[in-house]
Each structure stands twice: as C-alpha cells, then as structure tokens.
KOLKESE-387147 format. One record per atom (N, C-alpha, C, O, CB): residue number from 0; atom name; x, y, z. Coordinates in pm, 1 decimal, m for minus. Atoms other than C-alpha are relative to their C-alpha. Glycine has a CB too. Layout:
// KOLKESE-387147
 resi name       c1       c2       c3
  NUM   CA        X        Y        Z
...
// end
This chain:
// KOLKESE-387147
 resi name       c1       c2       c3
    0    N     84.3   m117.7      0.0
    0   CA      0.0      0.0      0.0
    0    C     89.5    124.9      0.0
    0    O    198.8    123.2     56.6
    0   CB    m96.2     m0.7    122.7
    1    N   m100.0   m118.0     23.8
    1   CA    139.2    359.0    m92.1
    1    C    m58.1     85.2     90.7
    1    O   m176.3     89.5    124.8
    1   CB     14.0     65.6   m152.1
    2    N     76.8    m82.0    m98.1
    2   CA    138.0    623.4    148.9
    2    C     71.8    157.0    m56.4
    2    O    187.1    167.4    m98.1
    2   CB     34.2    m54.1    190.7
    3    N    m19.2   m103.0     69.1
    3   CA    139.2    985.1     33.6
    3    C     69.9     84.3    123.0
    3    O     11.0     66.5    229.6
    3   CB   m134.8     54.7    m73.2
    4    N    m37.7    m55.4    m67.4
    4   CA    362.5   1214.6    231.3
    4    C     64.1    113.6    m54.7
    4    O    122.0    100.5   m162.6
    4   CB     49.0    m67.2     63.5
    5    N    m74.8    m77.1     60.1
    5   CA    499.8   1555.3    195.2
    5    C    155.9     m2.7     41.9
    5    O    208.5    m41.8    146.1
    5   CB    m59.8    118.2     14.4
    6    N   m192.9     m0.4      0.8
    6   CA    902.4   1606.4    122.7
    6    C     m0.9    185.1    m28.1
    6    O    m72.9    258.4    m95.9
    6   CB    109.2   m131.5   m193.5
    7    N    m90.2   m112.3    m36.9
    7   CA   1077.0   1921.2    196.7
    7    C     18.6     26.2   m110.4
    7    O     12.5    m61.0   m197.1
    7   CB    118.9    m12.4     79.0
    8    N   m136.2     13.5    127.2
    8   CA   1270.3   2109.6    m78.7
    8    C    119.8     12.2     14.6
    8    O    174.0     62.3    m83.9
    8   CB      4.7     86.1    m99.1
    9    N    m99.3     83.2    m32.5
    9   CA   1561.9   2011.4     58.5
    9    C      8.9   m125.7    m60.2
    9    O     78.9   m147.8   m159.0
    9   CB     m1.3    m15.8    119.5
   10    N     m4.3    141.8     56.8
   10   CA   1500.3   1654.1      3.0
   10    C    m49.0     m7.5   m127.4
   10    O     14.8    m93.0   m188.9
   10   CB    m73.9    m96.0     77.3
   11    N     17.2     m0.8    142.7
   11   CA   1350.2   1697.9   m333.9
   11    C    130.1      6.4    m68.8
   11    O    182.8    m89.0   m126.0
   11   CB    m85.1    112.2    m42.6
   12    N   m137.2    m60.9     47.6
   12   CA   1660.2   1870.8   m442.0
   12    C    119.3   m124.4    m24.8
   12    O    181.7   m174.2   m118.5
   12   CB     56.9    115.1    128.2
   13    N   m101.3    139.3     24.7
   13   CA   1862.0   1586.0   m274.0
   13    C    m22.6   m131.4   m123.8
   13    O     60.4   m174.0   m204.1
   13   CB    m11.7    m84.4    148.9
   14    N     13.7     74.0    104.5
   14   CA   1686.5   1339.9   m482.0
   14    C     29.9     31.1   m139.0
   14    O     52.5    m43.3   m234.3
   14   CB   m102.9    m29.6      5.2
   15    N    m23.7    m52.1    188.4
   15   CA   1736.9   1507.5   m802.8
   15    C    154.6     16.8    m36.2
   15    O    195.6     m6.6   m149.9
   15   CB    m77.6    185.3    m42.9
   16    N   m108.5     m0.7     55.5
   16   CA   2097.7   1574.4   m772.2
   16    C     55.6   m125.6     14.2
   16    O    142.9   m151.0    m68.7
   16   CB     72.1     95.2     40.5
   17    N    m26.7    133.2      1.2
   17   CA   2147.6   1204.9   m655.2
   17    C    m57.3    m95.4   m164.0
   17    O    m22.3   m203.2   m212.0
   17   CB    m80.6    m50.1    147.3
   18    N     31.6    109.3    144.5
   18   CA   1986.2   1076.8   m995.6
   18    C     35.1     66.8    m85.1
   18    O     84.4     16.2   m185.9
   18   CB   m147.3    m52.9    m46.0
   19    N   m120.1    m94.9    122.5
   19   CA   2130.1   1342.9  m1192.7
   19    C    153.4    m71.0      1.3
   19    O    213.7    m97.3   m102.7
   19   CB     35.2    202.6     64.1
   20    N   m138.7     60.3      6.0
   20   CA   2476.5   1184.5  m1058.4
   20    C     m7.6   m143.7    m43.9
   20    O     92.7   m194.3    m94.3
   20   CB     72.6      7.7    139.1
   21    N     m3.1    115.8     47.0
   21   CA   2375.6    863.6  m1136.4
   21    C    m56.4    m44.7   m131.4
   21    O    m47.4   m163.4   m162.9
   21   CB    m44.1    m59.4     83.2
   22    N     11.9      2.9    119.2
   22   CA   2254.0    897.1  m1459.9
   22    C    108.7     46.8    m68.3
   22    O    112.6     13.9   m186.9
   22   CB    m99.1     53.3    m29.2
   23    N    m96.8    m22.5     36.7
   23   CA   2568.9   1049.3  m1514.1
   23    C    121.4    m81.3    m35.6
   23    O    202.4    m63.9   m126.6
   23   CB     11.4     62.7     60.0
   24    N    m91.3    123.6    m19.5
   24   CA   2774.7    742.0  m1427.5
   24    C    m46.4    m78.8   m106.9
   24    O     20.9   m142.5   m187.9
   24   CB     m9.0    m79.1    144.1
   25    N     42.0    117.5    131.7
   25   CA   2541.3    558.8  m1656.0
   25    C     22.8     31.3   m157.5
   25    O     30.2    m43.9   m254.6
   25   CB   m168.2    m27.6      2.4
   26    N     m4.2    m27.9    160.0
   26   CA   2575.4    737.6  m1962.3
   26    C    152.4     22.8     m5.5
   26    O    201.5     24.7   m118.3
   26   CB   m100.3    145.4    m63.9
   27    N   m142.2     m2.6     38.4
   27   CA   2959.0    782.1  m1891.2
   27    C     54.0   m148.7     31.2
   27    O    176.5   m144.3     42.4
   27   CB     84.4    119.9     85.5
   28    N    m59.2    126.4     42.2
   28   CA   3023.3    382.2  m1885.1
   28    C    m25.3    m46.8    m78.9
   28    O   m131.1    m15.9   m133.7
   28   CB      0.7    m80.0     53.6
   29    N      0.7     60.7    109.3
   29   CA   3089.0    160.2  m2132.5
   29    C    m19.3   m149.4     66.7
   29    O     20.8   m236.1    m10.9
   29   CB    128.9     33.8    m91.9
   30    N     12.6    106.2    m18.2
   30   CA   2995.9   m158.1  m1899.2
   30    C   m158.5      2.3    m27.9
   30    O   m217.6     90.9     33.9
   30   CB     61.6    m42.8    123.7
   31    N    129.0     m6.2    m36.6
   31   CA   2643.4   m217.1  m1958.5
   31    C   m106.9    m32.7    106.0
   31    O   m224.2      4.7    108.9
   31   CB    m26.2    m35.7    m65.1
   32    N     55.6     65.3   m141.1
   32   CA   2545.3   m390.2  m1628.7
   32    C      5.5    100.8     75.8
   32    O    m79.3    105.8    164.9
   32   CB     77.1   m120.7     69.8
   33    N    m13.9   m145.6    m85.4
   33   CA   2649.7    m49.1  m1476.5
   33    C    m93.1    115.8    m25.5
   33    O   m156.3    185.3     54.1
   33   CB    137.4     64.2    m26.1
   34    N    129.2    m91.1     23.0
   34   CA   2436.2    160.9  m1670.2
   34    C   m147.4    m62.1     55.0
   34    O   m219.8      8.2    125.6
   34   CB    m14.6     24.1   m167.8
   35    N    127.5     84.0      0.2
   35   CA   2126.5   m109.8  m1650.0
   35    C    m27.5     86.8    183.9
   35    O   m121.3    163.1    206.6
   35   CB     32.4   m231.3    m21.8
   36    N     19.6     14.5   m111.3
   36   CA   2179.7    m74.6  m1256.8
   36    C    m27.5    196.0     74.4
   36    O    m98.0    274.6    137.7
   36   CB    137.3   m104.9     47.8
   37    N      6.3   m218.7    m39.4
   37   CA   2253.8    318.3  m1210.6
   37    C   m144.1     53.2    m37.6
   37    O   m201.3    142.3     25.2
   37   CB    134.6    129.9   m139.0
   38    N    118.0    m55.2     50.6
   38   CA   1940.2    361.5  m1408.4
   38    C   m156.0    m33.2     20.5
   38    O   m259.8     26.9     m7.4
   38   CB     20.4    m10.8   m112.8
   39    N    147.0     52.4    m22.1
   39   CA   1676.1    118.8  m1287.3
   39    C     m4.0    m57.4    152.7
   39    O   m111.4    m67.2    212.0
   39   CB    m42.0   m128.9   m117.9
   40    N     m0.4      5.6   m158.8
   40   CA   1798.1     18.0   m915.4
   40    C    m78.8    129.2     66.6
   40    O    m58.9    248.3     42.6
   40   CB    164.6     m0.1     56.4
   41    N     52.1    m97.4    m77.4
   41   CA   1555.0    174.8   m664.4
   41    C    117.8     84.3     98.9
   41    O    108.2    201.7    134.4
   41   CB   m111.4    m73.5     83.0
   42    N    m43.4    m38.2   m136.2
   42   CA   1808.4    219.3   m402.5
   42    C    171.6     84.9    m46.9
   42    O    243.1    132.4     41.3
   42   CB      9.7   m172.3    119.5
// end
C-alpha cells in the first residue's frame, strides 16, 4: 500500500541531484550492467 507524504525542498533537491549523478555514471560507462543498474535500481 502507498502512502502519500509531503518532502521538503531540501530533500527533493537531494533526490534530483542524486539521480542526476547517477545517470551520469550511466551514460559515462561503457559496462552495460552499470548503466542497466545506475538507471533502474531503486536504491
């Protein structure tokens, strides 16, 4: 069950520059198991 909660913009922020960096990693390797994971791992 999903539970709706509000986030700060702080933590917004954090999230966005955390998947900004990790989309970064993914499009700058050439392993593909690294991109797959940077890009679709929740955690």
């Amino acid at each position: 069950m999903l539970e709706h909660f509000k986030s700060s913009e702080s933590q917004i922020e954090k999230y966005h520059k955390s998947a900004l960096r990790d989309l970064k990693i993914a499009a700058d390797s050439n392993i593909p198991e690294v991109s797959f994971r940077f890009c679709y791992d929740p955690c």
